[in-house]
C-alpha positions as CSV (number, residue, x, y, z in Angstrom):
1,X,1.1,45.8,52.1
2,X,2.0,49.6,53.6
3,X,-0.4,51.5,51.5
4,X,1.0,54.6,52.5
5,X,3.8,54.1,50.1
6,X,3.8,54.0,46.4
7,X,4.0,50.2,45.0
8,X,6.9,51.1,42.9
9,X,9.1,51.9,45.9
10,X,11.5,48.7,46.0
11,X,11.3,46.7,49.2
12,X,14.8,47.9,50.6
13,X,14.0,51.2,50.4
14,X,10.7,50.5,52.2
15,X,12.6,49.4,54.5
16,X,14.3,52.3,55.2
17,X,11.9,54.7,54.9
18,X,8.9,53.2,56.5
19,X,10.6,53.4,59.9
20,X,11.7,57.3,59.6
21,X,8.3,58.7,58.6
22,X,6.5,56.8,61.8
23,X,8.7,58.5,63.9
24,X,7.4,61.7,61.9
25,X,4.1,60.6,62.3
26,X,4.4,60.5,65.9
27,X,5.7,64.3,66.4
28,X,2.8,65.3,63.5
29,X,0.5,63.6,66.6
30,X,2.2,65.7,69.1
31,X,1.4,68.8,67.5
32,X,4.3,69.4,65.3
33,X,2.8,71.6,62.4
34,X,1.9,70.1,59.2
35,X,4.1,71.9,57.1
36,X,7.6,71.0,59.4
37,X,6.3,67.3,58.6
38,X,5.6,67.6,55.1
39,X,9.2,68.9,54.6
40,X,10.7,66.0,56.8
41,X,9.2,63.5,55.0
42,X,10.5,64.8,51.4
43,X,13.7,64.7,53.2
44,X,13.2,61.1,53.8
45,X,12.5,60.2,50.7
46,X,14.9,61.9,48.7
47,X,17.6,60.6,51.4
48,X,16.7,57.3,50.5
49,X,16.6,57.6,47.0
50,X,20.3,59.8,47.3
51,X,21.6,56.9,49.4
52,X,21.0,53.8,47.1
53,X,22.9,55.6,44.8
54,X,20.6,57.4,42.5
55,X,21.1,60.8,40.7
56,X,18.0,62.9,41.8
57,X,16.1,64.1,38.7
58,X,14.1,67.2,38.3
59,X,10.9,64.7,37.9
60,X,12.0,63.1,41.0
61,X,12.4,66.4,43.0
62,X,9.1,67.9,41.6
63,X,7.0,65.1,40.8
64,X,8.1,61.5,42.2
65,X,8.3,62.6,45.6
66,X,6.4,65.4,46.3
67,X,4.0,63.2,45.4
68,X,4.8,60.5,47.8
69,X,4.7,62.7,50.3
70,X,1.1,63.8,49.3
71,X,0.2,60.1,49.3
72,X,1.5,58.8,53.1
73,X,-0.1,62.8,54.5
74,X,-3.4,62.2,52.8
75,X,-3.2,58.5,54.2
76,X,-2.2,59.5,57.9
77,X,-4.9,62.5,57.9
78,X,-2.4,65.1,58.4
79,X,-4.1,67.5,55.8
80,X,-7.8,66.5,56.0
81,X,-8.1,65.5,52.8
82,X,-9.8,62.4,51.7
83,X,-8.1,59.5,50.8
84,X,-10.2,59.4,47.2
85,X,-8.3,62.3,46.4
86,X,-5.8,59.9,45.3
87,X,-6.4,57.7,42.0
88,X,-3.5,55.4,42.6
89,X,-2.2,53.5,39.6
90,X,-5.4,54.6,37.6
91,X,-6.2,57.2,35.0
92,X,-9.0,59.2,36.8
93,X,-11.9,60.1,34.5
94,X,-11.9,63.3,36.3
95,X,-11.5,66.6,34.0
96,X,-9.7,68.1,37.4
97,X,-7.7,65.3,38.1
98,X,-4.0,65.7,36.5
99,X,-1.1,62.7,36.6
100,X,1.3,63.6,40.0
101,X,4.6,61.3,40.0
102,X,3.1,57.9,40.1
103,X,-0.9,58.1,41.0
104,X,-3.5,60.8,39.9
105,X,-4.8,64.0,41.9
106,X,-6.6,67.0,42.0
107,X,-5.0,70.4,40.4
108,X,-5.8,72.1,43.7
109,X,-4.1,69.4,45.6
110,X,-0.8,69.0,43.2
111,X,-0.3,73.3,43.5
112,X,-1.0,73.0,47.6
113,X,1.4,70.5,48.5
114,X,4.3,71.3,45.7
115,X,3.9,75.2,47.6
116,X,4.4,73.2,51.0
117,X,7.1,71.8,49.9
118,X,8.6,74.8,47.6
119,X,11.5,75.6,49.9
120,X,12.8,71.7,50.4
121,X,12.6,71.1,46.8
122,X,14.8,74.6,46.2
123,X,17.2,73.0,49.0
124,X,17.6,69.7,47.3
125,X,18.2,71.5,44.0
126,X,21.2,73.2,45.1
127,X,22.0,70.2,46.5
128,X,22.0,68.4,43.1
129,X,23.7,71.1,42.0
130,X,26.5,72.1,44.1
131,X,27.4,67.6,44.1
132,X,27.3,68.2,40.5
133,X,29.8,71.0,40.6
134,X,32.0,69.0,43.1
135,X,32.0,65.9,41.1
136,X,29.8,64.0,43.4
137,X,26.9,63.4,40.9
138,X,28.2,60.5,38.4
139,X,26.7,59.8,35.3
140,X,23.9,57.5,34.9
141,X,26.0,54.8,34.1
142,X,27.3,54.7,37.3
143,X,24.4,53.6,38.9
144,X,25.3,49.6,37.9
145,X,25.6,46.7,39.8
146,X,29.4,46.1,40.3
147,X,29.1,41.5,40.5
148,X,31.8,39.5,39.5
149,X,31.9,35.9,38.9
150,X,36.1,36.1,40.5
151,X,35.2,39.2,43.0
152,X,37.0,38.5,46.5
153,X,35.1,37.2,49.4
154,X,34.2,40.8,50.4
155,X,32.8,39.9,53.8
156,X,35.9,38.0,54.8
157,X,38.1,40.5,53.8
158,X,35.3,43.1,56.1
159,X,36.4,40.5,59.3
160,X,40.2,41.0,58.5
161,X,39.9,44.7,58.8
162,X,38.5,44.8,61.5
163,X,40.5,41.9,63.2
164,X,43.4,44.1,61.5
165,X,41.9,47.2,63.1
166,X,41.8,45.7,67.1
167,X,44.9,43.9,66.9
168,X,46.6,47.3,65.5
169,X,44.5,49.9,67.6
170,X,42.9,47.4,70.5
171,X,39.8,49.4,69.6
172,X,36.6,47.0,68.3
173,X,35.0,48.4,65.5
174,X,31.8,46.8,63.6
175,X,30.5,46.8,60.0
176,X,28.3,49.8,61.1
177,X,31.3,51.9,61.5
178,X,32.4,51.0,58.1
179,X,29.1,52.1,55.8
180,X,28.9,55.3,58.3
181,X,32.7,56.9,57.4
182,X,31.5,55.8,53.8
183,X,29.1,59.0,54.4
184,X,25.8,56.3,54.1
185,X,23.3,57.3,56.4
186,X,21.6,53.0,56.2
187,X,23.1,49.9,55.7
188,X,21.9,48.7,52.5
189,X,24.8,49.6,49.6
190,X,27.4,47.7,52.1
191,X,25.5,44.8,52.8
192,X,24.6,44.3,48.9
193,X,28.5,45.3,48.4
194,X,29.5,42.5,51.0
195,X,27.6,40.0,49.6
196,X,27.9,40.7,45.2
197,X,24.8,40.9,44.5
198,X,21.9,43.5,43.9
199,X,22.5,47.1,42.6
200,X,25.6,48.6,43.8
201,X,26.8,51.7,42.5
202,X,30.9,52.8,41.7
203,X,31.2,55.2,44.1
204,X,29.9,53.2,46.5
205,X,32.2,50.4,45.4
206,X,35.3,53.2,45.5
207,X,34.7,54.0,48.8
208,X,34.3,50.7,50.9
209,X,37.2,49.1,48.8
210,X,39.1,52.6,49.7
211,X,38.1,52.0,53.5
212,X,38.8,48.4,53.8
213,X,42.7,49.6,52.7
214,X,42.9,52.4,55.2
215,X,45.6,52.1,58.0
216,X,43.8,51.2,61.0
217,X,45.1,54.1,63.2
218,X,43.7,56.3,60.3
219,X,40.4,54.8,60.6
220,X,40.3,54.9,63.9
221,X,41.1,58.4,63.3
222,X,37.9,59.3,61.5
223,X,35.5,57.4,63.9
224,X,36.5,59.8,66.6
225,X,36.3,62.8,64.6
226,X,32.9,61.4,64.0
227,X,32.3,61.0,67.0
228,X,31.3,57.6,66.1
229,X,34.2,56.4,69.3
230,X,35.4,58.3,72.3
């Protein structure tokens, strides 16, 4: 089990974010400073969280993963602290420990890491804010799984566009290219899409059904304005 993450994080997200704070890790080992760490790793996990669909919460931006963050740093020594600081899963019997997101921590160490982090959480609020202004942010009910009994073979109808796509545009595109002009930064809302099953969210199920009806030379199109082909 990777400690350094809550237990409540769902496996596909691990699998995400495990991979991005090692290579964070590594710079904090090369000297990078502490803070510049702190802050990519909230990015991280609020990217994750952002790109499986959900609707960041003020709890989530000011408690769940500020909090996460504290747990992986105080695990991977990049404040000094020790790792009892942290009473994970527990109610701690301590007068000076308060409840932080999903484990239990000192006052002193709550206040220090939510002032490290003060100016990402401000950036993601705006974020939140300015998607909710442009529409972006759905309501809660559209974070549903979108499975059918009589849904299409989605993954055959992947291999036609993209057959469609080289025989109309000789260029050879893969399912990568797909999820990435969707504006998802990992792989994990197409492949659940492809195959009908797990959570997938509306807007994620409006855009790859949007894609896969493109013209191809339109497609094409946006990969190289991406710079995703020369």
């Amino acid at each position: 089990m990777i400690d350094e993450l809550s237990p409540n994080l769902q496996s596909h997200l691990i699998s995400s974010i495990h991979p991005a704070l090692l290579l964070i890790h590594e710079k904090k080992l090369e000297g990078v400073e502490p803070n510049v760490c702190l802050k990519d790793a909230y990015d991280v996990f609020a990217t994750a969280l952002t790109n499986d669909g959900q609707n960041l919460t003020q709890s989530d931006l000011k408690e769940k993963i500020p909090a996460w963050v504290l747990r992986w740093a105080v695990r991977n020594h990049w404040l000094g602290l020790p790792w009892s600081l942290l009473e994970v899963g527990a109610v701690s019997e301590s007068k000076s420990f308060v409840t932080f997101g999903d484990c239990q921590t000192s006052k002193e160490a709550k206040a220090d890491i939510l002032k490290r982090l003060a100016s990402r959480i401000a950036r993601w609020e705006a974020q939140v804010l300015e998607d909710a202004a442009n529409g972006s942010v759905k309501p809660a009910e559209d974070a549903v799984s979108i499975i059918t009994t009589d849904a299409p073979d989605r993954r055959a109808q992947t291999d036609a566009f993209i057959e469609q796509v080289f025989q109309t545009t000789g260029e050879h595109i893969t399912r990568t290219h797909i999820w990435k002009v969707a504006g998802y930064k990992e792989a994990s809302q197409f492949e659940r899409w492809q195959q009908n099953k797990g959570r997938v969210t509306q807007r994620a199920h409006k855009k790859f059904t949007s894609i896969l009806a493109t013209n191809p030379e339109k497609f094409v199109g946006w990969l190289k304005q991406l710079k995703l082909l020369k």
